[in-house]
Backbone bond lengths (Angstrom), bond angles and torsions (degrees), N, CA, C in turn:
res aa  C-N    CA-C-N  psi(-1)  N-CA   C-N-CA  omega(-1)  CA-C   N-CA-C  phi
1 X - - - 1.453 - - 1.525 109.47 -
2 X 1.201 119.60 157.62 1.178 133.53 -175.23 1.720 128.01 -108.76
3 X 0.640 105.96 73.76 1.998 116.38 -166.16 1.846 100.86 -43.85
4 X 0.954 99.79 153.91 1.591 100.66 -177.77 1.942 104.47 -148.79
5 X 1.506 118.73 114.93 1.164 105.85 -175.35 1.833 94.82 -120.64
6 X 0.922 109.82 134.26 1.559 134.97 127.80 1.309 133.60 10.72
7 X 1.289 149.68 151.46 1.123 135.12 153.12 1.402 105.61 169.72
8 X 1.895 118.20 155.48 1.425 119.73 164.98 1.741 102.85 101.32
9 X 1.809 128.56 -10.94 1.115 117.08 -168.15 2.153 94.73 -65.11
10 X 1.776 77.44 -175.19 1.637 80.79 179.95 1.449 116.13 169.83
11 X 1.034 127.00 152.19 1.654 132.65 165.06 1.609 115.57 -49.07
12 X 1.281 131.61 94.61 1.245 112.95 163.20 1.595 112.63 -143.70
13 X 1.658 107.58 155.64 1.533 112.37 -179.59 1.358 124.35 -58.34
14 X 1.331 106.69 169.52 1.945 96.09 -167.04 1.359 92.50 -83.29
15 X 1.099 112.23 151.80 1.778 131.50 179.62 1.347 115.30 101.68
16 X 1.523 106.39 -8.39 1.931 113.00 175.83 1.102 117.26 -94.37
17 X 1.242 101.95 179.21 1.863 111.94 -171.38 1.431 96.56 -119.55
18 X 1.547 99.81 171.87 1.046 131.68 -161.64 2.088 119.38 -157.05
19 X 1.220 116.85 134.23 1.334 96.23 179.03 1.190 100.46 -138.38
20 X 1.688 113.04 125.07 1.738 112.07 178.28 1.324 104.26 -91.88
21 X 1.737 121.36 162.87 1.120 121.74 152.56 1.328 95.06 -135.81
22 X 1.703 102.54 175.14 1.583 122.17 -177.63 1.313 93.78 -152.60
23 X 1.343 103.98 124.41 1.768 115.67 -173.96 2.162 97.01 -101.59
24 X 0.541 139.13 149.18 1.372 160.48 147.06 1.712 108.18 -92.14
25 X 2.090 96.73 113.00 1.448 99.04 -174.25 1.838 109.42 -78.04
26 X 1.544 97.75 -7.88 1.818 85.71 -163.04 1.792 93.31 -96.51
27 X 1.423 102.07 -162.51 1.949 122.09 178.52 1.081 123.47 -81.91
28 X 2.416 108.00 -16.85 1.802 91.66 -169.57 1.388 105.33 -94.84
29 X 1.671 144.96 28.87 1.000 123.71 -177.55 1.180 113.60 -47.43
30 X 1.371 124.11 -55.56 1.668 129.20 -165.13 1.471 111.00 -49.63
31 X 1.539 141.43 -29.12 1.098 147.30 110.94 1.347 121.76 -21.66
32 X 1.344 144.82 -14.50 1.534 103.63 174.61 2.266 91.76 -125.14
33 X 1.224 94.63 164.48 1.693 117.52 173.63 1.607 91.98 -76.78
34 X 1.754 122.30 153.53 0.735 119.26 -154.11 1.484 99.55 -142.71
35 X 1.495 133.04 125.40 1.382 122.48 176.57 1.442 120.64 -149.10
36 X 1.311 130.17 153.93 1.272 128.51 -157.32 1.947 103.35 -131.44
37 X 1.291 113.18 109.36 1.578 130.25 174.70 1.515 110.08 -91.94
38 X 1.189 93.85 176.36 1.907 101.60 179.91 1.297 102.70 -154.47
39 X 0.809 106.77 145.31 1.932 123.70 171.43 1.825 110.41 -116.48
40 X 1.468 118.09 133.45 1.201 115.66 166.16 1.361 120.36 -100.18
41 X 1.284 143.88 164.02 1.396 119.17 152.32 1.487 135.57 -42.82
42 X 0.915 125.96 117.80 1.589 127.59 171.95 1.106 92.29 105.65
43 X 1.443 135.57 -27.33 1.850 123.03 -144.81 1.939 95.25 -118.56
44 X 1.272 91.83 171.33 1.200 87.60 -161.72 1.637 105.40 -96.28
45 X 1.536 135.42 -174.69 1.613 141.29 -145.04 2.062 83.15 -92.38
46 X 0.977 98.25 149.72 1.831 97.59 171.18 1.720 97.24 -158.37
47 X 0.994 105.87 166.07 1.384 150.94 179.70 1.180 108.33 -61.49
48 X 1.429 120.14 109.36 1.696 121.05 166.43 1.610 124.61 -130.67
49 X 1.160 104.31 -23.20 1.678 101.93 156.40 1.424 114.90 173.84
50 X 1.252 121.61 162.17 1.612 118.61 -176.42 1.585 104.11 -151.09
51 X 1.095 121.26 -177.50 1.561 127.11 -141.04 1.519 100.96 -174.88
52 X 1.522 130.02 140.15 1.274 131.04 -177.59 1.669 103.98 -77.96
53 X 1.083 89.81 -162.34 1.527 97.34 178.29 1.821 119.81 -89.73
54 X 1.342 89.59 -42.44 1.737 102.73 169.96 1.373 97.57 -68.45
55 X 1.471 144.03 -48.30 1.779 125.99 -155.93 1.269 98.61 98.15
56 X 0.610 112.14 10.91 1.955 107.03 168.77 1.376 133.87 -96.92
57 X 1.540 95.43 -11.22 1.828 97.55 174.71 1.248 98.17 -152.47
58 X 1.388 111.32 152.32 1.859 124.73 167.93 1.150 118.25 -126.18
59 X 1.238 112.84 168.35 1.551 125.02 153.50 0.974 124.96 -138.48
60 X 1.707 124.50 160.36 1.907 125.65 -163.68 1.318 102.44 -115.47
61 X 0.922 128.42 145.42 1.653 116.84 130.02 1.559 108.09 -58.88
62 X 1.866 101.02 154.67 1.520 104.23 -170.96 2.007 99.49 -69.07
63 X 0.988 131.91 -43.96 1.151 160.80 -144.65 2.168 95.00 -56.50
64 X 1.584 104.54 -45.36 1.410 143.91 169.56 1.728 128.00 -83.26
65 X 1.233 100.48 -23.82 1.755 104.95 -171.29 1.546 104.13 -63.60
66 X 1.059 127.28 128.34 1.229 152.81 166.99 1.433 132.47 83.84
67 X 1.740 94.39 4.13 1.432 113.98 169.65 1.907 108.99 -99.52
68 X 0.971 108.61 -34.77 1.429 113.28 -172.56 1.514 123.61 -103.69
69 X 1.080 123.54 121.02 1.414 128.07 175.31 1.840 118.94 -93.27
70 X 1.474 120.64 134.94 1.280 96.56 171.91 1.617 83.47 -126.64
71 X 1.354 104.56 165.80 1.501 117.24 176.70 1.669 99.45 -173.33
72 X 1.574 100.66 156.18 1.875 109.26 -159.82 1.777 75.77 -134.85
73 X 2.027 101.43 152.63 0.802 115.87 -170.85 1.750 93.88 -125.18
74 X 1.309 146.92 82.71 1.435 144.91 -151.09 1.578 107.44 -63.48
75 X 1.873 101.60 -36.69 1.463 90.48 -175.55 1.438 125.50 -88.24
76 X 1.484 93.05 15.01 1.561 93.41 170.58 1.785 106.17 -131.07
77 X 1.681 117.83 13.78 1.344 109.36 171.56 1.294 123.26 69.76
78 X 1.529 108.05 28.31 1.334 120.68 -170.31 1.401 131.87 -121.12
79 X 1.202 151.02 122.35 1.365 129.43 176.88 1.545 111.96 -112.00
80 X 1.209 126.88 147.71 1.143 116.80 -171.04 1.826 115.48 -129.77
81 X 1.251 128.59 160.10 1.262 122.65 -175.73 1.580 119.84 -113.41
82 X 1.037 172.21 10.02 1.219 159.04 -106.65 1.336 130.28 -89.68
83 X 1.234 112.72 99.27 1.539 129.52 169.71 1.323 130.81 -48.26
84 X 1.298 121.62 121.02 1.511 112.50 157.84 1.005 112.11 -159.61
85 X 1.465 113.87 178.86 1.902 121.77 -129.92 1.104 121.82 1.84
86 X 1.275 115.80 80.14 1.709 143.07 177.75 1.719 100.27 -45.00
87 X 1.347 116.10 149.26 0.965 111.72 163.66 1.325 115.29 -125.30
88 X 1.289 145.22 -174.75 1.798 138.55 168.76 1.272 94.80 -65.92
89 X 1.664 139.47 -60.78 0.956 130.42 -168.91 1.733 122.91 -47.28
90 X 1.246 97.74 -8.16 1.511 93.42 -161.06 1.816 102.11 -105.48
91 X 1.540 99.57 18.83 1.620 103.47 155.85 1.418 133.53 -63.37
92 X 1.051 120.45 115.11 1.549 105.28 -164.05 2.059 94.03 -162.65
93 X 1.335 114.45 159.59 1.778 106.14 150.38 1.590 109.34 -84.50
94 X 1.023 86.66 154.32 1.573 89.16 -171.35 1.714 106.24 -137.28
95 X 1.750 110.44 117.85 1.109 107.91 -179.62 1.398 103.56 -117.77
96 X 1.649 115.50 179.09 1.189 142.20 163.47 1.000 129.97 -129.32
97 X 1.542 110.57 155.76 1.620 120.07 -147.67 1.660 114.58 -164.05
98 X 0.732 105.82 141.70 2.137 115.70 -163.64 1.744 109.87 -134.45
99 X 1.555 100.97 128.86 1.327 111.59 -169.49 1.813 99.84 -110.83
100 X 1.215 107.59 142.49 1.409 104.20 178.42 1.650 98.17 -84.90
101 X 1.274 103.94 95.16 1.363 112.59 178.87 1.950 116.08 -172.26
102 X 1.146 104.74 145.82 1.781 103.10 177.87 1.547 117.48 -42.40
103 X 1.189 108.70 -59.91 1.507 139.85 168.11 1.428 106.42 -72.14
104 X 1.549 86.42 142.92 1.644 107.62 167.63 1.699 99.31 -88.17
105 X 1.427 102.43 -177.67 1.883 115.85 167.16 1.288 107.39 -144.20
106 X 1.720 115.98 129.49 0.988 107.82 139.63 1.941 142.77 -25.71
107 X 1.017 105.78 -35.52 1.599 118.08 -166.83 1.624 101.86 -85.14
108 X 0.779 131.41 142.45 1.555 142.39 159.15 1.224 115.22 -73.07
109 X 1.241 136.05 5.33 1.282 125.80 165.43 1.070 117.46 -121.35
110 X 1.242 106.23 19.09 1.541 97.19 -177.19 1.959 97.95 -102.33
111 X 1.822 113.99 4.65 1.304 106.52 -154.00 1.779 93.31 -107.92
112 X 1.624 112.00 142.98 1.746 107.70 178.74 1.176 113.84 -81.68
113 X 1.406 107.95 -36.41 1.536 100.06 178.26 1.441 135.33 -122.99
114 X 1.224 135.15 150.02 1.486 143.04 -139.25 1.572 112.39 -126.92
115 X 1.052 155.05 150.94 1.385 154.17 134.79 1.520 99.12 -91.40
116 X 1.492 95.86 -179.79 1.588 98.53 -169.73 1.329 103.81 -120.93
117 X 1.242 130.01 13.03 1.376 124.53 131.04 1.804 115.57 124.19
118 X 0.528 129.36 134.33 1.890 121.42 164.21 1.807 121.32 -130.69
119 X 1.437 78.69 141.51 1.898 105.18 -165.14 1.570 93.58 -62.99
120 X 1.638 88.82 125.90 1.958 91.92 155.52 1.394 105.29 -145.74
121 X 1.272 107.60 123.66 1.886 140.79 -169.56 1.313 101.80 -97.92
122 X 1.690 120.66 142.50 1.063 103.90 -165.38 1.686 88.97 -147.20
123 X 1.424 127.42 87.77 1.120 114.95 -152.65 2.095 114.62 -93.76
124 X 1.064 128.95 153.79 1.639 128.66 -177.38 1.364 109.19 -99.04
């Protein structure tokens, strides 16, 4: 299995940035599609963007398109997220997760592996 941790969440005002990463401790990252969800309180886990395995193509949720960047760095086992003009709504934990597959998915179940997530607050 492949452990996946987190990192970079944080307190910040609406209109700021933010940049997550998720390191993968083992060798197959370059093998798996790569995608990053969020959970709010009360609400349920959703879809915020994913990335192939090479780094060559993405996808958004509409909710995210043109504010958020994701991009993976292979030789360092990394995927990364980048935020900007935060909004309150966009408080949530936010984890990442990698499918042994070309393609990412929208769906959360289609992904094997999980990190356990980091808080980003986004206050008005």
């Amino acid at each position: 299995q492949v452990p996946l941790v987190e990192s970079g969440g944080g307190l910040v005002q609406a209109g700021g940035s933010l940049r997550l990463s998720c390191a993968a401790s083992g060798l197959t990252f370059s093998s798996l599609a790569m995608g990053w969800f969020r959970q709010a309180p009360g609400k349920e886990r959703e879809f915020v963007a994913t990335i192939v395995r090479s780094g060559g193509s993405t996808a958004y949720a509409d909710s995210v398109k043109g504010r958020f960047t994701i991009s993976r760095d292979n030789a360092k086992n990394t995927v990364y997220l980048q935020m900007n003009s935060l909004k309150p709504e966009d408080t949530a934990v936010y984890y990442c997760a990698g499918r042994s597959a070309y393609y990412g998915s929208v769906y959360f179940n289609d992904y094997e592996y999980w990190g356990r997530g980091t808080q980003v607050t986004v206050s008005s």
